[in-house]
N, C-alpha and C positions, 0 to 999 in steps of 0.2 A: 227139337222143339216143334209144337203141332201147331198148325195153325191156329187151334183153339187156345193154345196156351200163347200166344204171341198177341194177342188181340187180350185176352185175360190181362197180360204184362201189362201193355198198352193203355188198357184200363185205369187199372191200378197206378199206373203213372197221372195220368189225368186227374184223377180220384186225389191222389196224394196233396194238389194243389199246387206242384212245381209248374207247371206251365203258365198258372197266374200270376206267379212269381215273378216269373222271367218277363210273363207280356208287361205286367206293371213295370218292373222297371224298365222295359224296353220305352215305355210311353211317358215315362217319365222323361226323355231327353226328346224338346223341344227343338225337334226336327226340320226347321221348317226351311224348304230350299229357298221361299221365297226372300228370304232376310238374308243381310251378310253383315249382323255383327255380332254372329257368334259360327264364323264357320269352322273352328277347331270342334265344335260340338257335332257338326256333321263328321267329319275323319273320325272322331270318338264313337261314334255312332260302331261303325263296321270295326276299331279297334277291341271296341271292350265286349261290344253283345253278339257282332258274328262269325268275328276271325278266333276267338277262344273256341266255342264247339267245335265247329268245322279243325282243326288244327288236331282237336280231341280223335278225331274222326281221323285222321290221317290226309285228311286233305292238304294238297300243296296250294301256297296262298300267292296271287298276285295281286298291289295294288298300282292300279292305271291312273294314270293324270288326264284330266277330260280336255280334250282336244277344243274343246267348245265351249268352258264355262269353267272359272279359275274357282278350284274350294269342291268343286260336285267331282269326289271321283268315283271311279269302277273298283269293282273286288272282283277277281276271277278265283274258283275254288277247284281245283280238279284233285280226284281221287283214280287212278287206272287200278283198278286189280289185276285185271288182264283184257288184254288188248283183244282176246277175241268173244268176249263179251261185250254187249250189246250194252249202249253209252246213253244216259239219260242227263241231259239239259235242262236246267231250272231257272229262274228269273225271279228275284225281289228286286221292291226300291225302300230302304230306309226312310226316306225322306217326307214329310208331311204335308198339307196346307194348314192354314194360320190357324192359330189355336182356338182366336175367336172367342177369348176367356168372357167378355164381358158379356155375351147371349148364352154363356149357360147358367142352369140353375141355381141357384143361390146354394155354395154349399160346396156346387161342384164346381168342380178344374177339367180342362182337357188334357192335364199333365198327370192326372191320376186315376188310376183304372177305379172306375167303381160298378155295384154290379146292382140291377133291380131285375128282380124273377131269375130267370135262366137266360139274363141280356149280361154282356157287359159292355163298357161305355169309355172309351178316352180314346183323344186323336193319336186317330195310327190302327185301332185294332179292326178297323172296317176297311183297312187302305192304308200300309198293305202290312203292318207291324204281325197283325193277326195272323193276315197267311201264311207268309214267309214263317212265323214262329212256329205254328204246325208243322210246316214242312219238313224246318229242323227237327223239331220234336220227333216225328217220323220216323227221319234217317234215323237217328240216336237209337229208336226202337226197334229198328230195322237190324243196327248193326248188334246189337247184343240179342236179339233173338237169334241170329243166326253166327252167332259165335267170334265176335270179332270182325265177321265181312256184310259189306251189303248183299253180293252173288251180282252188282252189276259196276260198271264203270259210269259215276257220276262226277257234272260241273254245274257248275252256278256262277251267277252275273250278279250281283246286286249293284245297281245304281243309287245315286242322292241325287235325282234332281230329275225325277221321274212329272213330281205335279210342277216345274215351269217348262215342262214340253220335253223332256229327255233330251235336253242339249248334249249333241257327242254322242249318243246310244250306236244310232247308224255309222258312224266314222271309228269306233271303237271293236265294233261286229267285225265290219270291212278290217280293221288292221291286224284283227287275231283271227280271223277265221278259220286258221289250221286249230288254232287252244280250243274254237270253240264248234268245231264240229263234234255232233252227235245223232244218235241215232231215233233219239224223240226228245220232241221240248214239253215241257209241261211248265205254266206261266199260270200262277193262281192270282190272277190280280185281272179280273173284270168282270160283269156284271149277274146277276143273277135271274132267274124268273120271280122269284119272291124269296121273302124274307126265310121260309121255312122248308125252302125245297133247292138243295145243292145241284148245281146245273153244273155240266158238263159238256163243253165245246170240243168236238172230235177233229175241226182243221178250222184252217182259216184261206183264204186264196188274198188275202190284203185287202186293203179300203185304200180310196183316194178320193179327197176332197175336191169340188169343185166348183164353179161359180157359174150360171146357166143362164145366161140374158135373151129371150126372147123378145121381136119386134115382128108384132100380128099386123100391125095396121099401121098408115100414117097418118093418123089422128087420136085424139084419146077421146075414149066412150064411155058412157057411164053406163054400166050392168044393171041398175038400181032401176032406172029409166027405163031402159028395153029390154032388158030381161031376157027370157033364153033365143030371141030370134036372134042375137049377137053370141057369137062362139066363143069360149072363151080358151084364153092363151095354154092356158096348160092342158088341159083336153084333147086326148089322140085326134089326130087327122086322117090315119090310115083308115 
């Protein structure tokens, strides 16, 4: 198959309106890590909408118990075709914030996908219901254009409990680090330049937060008063 016809396929899968299918009911389960009185519905989450494709796909399925947070677990999904091809990492989270019913529009739900213009709209498909469903969608594409195989060795992490801070994510990496070595990670879940133009982040070196407490003087001044003959705190020195 050519490229042009694999992208044509692709199309016509989109076109067909199976992906809306799937995102809607992916949104329709009330995700949301912040609650726990309904955490069988998180576990449902990865039994019914992500461990059936991937299984489809040939992937072998692990489910982790989170070290860190009782009810939010991990899915690890690996497929090897062969080991001396080059291994591809991927990352979702199921998991929601609150649905917030009562500040949407009269009419609508955040449990139901609904579409205005070429938008569509329900909690999950902006963070991260959407992406991750692409991605599947992809492989699926990937693997019947090309006859059965992807042509690479892929794994996937999905977490539920990504919006109260990824409790466990770190402690989980650390324990499988051998499942989850690869050779490139691709993680569709952060931010963009605008609404109409797909950004793409080529590395990352880490972030750490910090807290910066500055003491200029022993006294306190007022800027207002003296204005710029007084330096002020956050303004290089050098």
């Amino acid at each position: 198959m050519t490229g042009e016809q694999a992208v044509a396929l692709a199309t016509a899968y989109f076109d067909s309106g199976e992906l809306r299918r799937i995102l809607a009911r992916r949104i329709a389960l009330a995700t949301e890590s912040q609650r726990h009185d309904d955490d069988a519905g998180i576990l449902l989450y990865l039994e019914q909408e992500i461990m059936p494709p991937l299984r489809a796909l040939g992937f072998e399925l692990q489910l982790f118990d989170n070290p860190e947070a009782a009810n939010r677990p991990f899915l690890i999904a690996v497929r090897i075709e062969d080991p001396s091809l080059p291994t591809l990492l991927s990352y979702g989270h199921g998991d929601v914030v609150f649905g917030d019913d009562e500040n949407w529009r009269t009419g609508l739900s955040p449990w139901e996908l609904s579409e205005e213009g070429d938008r569509w709209y329900g909690r999950g498909s902006a963070d991260n219901k959407g992406q991750h469903s692409i991605n599947l969608a992809a492989l699926e594409q990937v693997f019947q254009a090309r006859g059965g195989k992807l042509g690479f060795n892929c794994k996937l992490i999905f977490e539920m409990g990504e919006e109260i801070g990824s409790p466990g994510l770190t402690a989980i990496c650390q324990q499988q680090r051998e499942l989850l070595q690869a050779d490139l990670f691709i993680a569709s879940d952060g931010p963009r330049l605008n609404a109409t133009q797909p950004t793409l982040f080529l590395g990352s070196r880490g972030c750490i937060n910090f807290r910066l407490s500055i003491h200029a003087r022993d006294k306190r001044l007022s800027l207002w008063q003296l204005g710029g003959i007084t330096q002020q705190s956050r303004n290089p020195t050098g």
